[in-house]
CHARMM internal coordinates of N, CA and C (Angstrom, degrees):
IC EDIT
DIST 1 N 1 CA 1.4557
DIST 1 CA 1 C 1.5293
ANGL 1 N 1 CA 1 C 109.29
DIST 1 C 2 N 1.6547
ANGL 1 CA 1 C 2 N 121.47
DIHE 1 N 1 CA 1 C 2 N 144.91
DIST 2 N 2 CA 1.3203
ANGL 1 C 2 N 2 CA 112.17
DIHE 1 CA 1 C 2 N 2 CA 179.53
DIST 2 CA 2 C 1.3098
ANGL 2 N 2 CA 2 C 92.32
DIHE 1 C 2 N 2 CA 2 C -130.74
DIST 2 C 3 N 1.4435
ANGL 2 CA 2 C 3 N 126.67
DIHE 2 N 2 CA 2 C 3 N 176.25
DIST 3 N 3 CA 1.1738
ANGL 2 C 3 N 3 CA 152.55
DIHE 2 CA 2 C 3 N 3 CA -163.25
DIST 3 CA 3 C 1.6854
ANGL 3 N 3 CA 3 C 106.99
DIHE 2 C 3 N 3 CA 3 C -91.89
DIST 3 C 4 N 1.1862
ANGL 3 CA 3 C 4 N 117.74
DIHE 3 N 3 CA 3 C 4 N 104.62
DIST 4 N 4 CA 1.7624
ANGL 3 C 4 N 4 CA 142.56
DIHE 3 CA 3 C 4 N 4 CA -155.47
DIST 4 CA 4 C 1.8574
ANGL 4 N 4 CA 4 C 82.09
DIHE 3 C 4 N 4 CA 4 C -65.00
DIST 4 C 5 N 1.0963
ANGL 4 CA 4 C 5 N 136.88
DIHE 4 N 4 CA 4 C 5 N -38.91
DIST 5 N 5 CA 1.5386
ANGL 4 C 5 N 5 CA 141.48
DIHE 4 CA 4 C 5 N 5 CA 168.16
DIST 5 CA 5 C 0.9202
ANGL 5 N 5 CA 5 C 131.36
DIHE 4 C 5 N 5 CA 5 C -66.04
DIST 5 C 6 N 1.7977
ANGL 5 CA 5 C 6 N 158.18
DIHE 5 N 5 CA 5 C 6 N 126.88
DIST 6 N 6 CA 1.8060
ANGL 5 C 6 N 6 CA 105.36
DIHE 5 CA 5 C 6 N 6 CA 145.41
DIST 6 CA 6 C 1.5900
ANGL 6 N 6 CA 6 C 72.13
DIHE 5 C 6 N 6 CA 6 C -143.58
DIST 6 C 7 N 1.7873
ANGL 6 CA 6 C 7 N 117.95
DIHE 6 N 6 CA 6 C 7 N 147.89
DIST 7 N 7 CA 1.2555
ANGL 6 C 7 N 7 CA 136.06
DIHE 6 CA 6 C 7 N 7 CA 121.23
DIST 7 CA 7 C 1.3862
ANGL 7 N 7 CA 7 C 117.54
DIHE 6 C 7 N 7 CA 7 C -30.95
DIST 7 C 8 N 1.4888
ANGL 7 CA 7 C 8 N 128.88
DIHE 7 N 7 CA 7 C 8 N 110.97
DIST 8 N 8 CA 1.6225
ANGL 7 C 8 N 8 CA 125.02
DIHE 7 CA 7 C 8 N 8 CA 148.97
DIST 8 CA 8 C 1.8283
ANGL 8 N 8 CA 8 C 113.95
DIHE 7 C 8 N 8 CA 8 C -119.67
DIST 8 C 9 N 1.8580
ANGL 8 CA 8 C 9 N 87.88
DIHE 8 N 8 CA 8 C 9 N 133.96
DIST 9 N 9 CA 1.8135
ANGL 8 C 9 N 9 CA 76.56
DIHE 8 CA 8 C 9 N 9 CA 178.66
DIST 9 CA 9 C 1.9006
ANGL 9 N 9 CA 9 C 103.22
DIHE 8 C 9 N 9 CA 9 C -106.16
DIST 9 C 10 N 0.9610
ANGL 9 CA 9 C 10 N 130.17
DIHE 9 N 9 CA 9 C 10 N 120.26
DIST 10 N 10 CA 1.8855
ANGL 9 C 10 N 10 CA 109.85
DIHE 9 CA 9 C 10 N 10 CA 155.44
DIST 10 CA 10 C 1.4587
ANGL 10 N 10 CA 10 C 116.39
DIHE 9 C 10 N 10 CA 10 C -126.46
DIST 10 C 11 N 1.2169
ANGL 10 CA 10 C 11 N 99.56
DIHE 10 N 10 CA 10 C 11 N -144.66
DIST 11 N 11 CA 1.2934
ANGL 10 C 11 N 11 CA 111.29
DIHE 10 CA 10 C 11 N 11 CA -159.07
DIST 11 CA 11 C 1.2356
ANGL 11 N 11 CA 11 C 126.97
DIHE 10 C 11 N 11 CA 11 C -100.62
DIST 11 C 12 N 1.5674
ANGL 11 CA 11 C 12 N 162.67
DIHE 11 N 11 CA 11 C 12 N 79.04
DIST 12 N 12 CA 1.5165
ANGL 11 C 12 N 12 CA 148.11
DIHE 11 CA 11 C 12 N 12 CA -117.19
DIST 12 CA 12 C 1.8248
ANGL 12 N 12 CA 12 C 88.63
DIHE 11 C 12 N 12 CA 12 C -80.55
DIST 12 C 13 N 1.3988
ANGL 12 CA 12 C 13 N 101.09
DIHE 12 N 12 CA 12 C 13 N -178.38
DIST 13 N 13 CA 1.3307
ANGL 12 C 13 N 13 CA 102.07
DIHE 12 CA 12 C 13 N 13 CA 162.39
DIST 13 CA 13 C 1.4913
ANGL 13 N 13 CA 13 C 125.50
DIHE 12 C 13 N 13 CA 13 C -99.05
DIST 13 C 14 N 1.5907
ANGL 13 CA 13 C 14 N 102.94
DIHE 13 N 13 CA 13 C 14 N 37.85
DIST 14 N 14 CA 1.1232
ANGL 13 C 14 N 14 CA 117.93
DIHE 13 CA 13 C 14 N 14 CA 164.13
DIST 14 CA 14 C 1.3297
ANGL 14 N 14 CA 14 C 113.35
DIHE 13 C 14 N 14 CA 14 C -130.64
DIST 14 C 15 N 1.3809
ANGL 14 CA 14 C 15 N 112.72
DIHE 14 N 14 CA 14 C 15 N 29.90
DIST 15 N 15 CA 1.5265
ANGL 14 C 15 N 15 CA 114.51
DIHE 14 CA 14 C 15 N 15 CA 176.52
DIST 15 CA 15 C 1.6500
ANGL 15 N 15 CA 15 C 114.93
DIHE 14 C 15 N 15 CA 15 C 67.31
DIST 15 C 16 N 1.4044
ANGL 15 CA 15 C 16 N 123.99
DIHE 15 N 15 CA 15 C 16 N 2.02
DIST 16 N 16 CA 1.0305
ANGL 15 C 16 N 16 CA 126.90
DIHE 15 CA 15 C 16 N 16 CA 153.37
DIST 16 CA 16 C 1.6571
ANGL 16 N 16 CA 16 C 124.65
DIHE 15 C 16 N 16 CA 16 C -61.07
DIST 16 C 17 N 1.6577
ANGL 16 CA 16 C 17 N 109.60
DIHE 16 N 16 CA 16 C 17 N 136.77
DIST 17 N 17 CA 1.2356
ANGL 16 C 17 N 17 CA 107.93
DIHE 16 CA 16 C 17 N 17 CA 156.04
DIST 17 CA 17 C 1.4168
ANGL 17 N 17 CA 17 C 135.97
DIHE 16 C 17 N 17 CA 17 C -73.02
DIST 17 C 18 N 1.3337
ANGL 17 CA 17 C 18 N 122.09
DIHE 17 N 17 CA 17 C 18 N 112.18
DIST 18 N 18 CA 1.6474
ANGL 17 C 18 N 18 CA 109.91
DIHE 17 CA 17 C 18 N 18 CA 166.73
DIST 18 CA 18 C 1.1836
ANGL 18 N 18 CA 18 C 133.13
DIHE 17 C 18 N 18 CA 18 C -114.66
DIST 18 C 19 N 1.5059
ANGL 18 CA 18 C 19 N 128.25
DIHE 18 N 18 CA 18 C 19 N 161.41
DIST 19 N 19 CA 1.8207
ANGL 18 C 19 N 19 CA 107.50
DIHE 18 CA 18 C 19 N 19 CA 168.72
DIST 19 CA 19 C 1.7129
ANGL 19 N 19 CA 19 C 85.36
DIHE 18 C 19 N 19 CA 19 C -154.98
DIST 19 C 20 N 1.6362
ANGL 19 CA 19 C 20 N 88.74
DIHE 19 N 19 CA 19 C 20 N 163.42
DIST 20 N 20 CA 1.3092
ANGL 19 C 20 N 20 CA 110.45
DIHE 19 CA 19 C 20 N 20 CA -151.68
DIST 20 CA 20 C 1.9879
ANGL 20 N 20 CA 20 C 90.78
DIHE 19 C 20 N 20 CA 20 C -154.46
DIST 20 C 21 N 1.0400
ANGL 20 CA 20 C 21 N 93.10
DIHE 20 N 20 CA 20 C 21 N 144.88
DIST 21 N 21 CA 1.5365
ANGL 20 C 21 N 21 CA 114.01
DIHE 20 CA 20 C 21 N 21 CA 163.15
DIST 21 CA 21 C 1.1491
ANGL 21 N 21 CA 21 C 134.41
DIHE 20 C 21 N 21 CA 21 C -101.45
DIST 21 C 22 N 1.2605
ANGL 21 CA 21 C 22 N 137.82
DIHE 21 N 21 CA 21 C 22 N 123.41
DIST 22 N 22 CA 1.5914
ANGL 21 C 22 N 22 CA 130.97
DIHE 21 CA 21 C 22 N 22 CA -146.41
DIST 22 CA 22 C 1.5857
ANGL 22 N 22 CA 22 C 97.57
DIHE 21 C 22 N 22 CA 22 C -133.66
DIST 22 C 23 N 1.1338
ANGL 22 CA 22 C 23 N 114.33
DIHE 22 N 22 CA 22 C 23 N 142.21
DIST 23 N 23 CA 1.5834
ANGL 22 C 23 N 23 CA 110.53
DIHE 22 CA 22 C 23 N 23 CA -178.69
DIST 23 CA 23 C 1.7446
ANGL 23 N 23 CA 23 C 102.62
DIHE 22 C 23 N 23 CA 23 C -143.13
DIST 23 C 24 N 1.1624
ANGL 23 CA 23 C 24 N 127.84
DIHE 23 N 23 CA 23 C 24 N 143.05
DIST 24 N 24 CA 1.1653
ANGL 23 C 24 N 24 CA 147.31
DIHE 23 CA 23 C 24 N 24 CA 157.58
DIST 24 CA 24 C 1.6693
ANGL 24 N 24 CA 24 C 90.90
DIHE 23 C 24 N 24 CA 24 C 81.58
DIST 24 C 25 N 1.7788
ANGL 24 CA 24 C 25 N 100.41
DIHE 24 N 24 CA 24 C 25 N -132.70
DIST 25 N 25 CA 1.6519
ANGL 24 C 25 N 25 CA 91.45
DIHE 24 CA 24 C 25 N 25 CA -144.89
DIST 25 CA 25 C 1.5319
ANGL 25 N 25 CA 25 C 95.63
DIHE 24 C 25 N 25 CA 25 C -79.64
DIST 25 C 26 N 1.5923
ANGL 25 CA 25 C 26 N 129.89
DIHE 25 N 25 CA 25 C 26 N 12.47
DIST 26 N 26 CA 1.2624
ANGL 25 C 26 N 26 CA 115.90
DIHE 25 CA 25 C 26 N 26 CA 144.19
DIST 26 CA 26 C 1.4830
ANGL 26 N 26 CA 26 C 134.67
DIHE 25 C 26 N 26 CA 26 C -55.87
DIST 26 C 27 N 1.4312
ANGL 26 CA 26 C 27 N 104.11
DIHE 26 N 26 CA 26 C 27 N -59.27
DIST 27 N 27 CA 1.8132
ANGL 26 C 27 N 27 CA 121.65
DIHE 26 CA 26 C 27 N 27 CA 152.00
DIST 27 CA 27 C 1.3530
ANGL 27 N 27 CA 27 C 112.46
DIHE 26 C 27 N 27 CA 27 C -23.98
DIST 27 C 28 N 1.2745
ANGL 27 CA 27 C 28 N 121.80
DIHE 27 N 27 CA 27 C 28 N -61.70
DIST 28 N 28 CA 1.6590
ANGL 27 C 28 N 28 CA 122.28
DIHE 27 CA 27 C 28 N 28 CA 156.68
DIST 28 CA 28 C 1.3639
ANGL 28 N 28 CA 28 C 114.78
DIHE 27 C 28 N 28 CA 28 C -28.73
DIST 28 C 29 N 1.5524
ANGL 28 CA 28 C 29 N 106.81
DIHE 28 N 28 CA 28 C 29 N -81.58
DIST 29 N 29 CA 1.1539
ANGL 28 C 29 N 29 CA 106.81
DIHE 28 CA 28 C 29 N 29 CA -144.11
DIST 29 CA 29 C 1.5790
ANGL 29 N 29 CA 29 C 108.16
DIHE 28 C 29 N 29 CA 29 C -63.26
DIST 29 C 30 N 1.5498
ANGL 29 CA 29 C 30 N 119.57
DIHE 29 N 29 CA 29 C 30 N -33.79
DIST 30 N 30 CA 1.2688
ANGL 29 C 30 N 30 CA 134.76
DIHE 29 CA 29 C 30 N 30 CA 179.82
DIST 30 CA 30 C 1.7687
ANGL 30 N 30 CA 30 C 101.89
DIHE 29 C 30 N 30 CA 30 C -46.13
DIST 30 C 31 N 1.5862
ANGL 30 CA 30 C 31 N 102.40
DIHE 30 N 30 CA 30 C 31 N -52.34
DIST 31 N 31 CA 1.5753
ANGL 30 C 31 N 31 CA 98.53
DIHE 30 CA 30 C 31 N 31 CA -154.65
DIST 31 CA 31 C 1.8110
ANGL 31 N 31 CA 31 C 101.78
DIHE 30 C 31 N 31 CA 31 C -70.24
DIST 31 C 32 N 1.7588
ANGL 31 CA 31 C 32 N 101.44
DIHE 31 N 31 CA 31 C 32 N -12.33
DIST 32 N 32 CA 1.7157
ANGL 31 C 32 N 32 CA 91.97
DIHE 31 CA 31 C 32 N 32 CA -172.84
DIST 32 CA 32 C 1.6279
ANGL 32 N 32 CA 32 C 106.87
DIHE 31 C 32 N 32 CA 32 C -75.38
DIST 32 C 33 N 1.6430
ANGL 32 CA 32 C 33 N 106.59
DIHE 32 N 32 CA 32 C 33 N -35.11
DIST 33 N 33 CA 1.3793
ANGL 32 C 33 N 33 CA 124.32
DIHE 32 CA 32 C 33 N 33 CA -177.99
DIST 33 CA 33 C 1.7164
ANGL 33 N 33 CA 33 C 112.57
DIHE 32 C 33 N 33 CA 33 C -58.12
DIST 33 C 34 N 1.2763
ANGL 33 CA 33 C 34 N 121.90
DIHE 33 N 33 CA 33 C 34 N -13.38
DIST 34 N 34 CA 1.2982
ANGL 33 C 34 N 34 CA 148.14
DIHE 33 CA 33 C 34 N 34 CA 168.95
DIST 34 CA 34 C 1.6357
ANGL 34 N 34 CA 34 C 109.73
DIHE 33 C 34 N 34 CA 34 C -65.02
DIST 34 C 35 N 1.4926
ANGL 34 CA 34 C 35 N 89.29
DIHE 34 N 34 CA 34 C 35 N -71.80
DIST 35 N 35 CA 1.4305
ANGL 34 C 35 N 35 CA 107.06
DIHE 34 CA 34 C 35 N 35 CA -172.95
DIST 35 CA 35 C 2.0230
ANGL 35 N 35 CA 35 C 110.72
DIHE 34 C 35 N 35 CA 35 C -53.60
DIST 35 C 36 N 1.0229
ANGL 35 CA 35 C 36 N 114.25
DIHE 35 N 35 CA 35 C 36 N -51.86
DIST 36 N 36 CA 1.7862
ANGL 35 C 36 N 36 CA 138.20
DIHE 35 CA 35 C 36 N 36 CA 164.72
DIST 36 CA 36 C 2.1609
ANGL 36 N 36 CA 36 C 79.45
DIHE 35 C 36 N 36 CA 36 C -28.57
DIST 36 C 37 N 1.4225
ANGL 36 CA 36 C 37 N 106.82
DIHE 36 N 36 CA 36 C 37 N -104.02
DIST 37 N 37 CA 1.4408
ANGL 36 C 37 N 37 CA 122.45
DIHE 36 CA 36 C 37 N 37 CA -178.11
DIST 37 CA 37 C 1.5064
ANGL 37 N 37 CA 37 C 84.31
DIHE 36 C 37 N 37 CA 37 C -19.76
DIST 37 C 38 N 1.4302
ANGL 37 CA 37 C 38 N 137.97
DIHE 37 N 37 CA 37 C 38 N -127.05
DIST 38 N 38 CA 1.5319
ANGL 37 C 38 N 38 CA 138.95
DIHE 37 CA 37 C 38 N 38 CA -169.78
DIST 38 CA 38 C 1.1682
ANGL 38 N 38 CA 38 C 116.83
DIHE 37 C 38 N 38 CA 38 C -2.35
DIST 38 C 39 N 1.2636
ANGL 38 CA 38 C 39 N 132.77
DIHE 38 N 38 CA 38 C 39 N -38.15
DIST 39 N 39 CA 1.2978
ANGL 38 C 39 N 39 CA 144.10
DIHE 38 CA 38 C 39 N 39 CA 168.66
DIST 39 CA 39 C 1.7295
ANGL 39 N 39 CA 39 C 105.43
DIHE 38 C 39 N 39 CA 39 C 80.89
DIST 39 C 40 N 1.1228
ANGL 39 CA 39 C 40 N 94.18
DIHE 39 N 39 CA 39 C 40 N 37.41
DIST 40 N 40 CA 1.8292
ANGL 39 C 40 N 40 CA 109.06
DIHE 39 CA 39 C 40 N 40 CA 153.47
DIST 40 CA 40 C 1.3478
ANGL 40 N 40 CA 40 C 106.49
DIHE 39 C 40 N 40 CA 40 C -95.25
DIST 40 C 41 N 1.8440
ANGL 40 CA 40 C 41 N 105.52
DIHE 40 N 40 CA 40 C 41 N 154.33
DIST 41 N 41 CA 1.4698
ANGL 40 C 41 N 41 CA 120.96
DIHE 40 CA 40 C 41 N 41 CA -172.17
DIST 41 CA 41 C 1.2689
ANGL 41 N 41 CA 41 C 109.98
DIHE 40 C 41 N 41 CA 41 C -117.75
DIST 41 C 42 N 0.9108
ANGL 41 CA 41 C 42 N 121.30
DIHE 41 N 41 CA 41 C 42 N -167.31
DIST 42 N 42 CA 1.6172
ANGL 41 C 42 N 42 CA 120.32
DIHE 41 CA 41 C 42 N 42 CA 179.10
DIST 42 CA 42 C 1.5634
ANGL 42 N 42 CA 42 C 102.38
DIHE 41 C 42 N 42 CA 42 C -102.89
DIST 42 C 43 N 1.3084
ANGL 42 CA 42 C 43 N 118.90
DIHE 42 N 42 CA 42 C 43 N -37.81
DIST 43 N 43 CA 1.5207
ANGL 42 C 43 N 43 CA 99.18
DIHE 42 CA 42 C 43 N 43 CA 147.40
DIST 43 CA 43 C 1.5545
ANGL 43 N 43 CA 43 C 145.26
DIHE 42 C 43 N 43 CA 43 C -43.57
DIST 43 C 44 N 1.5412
ANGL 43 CA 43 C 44 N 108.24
DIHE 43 N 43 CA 43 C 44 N -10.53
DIST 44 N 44 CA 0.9974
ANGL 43 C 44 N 44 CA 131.58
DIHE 43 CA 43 C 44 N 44 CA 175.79
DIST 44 CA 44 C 1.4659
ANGL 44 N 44 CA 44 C 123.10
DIHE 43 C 44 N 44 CA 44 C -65.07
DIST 44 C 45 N 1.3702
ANGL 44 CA 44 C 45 N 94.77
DIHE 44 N 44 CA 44 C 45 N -39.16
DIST 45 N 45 CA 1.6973
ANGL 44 C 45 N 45 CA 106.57
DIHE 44 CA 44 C 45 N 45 CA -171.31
DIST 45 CA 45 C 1.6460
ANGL 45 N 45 CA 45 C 100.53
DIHE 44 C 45 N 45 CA 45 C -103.61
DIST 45 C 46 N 1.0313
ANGL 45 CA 45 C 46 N 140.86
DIHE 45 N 45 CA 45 C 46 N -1.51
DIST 46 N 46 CA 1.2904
ANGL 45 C 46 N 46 CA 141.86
DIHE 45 CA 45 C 46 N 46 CA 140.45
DIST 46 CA 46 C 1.2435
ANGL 46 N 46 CA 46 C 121.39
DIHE 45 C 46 N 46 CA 46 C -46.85
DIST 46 C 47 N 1.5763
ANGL 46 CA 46 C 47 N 119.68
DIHE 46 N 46 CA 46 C 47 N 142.54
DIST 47 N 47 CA 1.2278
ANGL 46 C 47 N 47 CA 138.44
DIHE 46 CA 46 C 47 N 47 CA -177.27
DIST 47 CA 47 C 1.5221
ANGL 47 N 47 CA 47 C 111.95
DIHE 46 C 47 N 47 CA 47 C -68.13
DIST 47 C 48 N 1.2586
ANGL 47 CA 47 C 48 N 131.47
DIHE 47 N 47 CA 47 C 48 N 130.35
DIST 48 N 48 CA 1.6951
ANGL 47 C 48 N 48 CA 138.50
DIHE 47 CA 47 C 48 N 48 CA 169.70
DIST 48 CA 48 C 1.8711
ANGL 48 N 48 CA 48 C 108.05
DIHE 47 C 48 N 48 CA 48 C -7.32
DIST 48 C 49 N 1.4257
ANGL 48 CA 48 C 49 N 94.41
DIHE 48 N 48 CA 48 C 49 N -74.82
DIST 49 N 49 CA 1.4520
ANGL 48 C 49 N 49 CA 101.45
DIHE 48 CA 48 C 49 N 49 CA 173.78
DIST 49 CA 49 C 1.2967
ANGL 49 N 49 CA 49 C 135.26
DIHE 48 C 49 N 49 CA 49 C -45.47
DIST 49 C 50 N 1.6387
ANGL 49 CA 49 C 50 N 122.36
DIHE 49 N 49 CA 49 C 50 N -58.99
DIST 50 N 50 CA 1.5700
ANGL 49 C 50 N 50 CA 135.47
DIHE 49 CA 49 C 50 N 50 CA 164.96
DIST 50 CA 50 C 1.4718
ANGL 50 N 50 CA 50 C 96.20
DIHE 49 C 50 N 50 CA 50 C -43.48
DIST 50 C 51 N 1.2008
ANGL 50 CA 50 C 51 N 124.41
DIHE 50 N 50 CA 50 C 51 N -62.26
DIST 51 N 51 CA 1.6918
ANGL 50 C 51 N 51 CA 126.15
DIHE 50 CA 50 C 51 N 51 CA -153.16
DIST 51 CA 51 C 1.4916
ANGL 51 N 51 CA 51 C 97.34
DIHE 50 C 51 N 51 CA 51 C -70.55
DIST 51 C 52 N 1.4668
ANGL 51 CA 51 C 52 N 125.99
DIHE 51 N 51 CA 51 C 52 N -26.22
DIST 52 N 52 CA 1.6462
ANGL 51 C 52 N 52 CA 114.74
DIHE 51 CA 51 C 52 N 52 CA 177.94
DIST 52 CA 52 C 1.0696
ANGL 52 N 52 CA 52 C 122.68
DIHE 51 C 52 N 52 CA 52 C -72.85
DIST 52 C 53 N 1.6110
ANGL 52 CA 52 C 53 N 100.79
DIHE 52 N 52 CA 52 C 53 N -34.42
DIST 53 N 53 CA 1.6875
ANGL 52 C 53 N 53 CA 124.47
DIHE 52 CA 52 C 53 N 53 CA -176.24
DIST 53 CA 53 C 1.5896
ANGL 53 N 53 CA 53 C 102.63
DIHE 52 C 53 N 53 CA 53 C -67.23
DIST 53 C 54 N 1.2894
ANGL 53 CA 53 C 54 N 139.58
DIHE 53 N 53 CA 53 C 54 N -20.33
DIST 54 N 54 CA 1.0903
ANGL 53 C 54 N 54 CA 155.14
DIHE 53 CA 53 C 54 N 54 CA -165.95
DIST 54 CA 54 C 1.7125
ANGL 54 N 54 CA 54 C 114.17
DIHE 53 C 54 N 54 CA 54 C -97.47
DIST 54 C 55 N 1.4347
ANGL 54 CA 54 C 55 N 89.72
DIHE 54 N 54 CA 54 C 55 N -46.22
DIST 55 N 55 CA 1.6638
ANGL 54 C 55 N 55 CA 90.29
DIHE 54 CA 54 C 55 N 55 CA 178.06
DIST 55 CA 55 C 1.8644
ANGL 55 N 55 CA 55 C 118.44
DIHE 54 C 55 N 55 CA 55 C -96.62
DIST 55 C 56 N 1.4785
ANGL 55 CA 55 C 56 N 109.62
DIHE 55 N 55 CA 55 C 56 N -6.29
DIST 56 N 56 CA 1.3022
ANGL 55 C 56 N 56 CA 124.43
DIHE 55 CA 55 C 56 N 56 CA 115.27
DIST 56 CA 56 C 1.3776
ANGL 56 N 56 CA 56 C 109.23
DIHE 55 C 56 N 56 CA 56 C 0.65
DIST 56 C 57 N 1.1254
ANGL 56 CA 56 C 57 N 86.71
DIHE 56 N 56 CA 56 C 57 N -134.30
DIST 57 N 57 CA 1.5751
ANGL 56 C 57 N 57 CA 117.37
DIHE 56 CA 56 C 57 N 57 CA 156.07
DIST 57 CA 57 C 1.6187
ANGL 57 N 57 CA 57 C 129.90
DIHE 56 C 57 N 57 CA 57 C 15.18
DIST 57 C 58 N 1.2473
ANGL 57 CA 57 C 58 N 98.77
DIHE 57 N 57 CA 57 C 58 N -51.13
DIST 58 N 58 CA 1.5783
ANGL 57 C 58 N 58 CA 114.17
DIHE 57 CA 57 C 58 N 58 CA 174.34
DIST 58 CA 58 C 1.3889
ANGL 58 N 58 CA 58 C 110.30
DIHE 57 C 58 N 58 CA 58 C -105.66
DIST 58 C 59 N 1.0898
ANGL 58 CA 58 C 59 N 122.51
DIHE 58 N 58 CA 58 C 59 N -3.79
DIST 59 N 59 CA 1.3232
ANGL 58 C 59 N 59 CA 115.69
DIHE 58 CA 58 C 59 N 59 CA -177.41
DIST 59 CA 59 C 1.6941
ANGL 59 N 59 CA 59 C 101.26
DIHE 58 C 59 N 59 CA 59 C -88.67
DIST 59 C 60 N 1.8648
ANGL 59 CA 59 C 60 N 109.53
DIHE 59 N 59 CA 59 C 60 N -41.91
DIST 60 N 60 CA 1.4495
ANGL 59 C 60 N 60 CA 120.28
DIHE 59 CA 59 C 60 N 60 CA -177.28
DIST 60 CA 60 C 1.9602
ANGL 60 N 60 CA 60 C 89.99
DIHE 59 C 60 N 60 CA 60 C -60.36
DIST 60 C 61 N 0.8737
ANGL 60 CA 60 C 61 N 108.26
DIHE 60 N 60 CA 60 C 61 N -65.99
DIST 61 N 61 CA 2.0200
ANGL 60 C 61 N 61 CA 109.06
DIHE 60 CA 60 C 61 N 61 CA -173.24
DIST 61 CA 61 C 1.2420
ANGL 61 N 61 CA 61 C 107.67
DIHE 60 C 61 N 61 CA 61 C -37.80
DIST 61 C 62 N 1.6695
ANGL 61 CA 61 C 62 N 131.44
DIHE 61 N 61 CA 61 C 62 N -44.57
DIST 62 N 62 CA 0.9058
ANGL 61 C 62 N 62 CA 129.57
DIHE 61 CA 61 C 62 N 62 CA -167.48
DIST 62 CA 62 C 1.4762
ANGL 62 N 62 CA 62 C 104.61
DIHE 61 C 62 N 62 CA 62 C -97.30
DIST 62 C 63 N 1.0160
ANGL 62 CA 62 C 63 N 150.91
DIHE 62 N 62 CA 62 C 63 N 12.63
DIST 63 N 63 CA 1.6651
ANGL 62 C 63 N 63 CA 156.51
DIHE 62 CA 62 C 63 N 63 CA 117.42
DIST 63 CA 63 C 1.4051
ANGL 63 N 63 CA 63 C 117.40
DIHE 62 C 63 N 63 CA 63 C -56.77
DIST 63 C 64 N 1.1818
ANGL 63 CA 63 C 64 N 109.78
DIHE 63 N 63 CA 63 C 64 N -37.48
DIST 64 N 64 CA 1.9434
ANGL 63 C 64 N 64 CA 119.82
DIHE 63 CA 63 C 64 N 64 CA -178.92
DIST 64 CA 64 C 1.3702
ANGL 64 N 64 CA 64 C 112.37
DIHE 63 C 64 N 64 CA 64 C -85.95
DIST 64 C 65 N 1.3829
ANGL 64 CA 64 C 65 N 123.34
DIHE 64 N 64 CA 64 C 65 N -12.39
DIST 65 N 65 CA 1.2567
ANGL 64 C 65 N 65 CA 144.07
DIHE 64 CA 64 C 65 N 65 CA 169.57
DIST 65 CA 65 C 1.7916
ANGL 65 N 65 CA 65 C 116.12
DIHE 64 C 65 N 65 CA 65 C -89.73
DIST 65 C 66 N 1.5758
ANGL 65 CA 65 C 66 N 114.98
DIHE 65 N 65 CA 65 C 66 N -30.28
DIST 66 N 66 CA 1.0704
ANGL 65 C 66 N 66 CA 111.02
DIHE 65 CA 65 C 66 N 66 CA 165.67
DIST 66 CA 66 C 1.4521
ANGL 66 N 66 CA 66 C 131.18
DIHE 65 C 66 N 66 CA 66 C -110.18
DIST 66 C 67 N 1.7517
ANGL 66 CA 66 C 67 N 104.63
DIHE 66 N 66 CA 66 C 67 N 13.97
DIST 67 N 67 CA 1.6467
ANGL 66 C 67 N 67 CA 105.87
DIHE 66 CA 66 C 67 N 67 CA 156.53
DIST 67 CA 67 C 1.2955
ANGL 67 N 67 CA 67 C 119.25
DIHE 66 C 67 N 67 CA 67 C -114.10
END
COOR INIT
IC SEED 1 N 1 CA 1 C
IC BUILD
């Protein structure tokens, strides 16, 4: 779950400061576009189990893909 709100301030590409308030599936999308920069995944926020079962998964594709 993320926060339906968030305050962000940066930088324009004119070296200006800005901030802006974002609400709903902007607030989303901002906080995922966040996460990308941090270099967290969406596997990230998955539980131990789901995320193993997952990399699983790609590891079998990516063996079945190279025979």
């Amino acid at each position: 779950m993320r926060p339906a709100r968030v305050r962000v301030s940066w930088l324009d590409e004119t070296n200006q400061r800005r901030e802006e308030e974002f609400r709903g599936l902007a607030a989303v999308c901002v906080q995922h576009e966040m996460d990308h920069l941090d270099g967290v995944l969406f596997v990230d926020h998955l539980s131990a189990l789901k995320r193993n079962m997952i990399l699983r998964k790609l590891l079998k594709a990516k063996r079945q893909d190279a025979a």
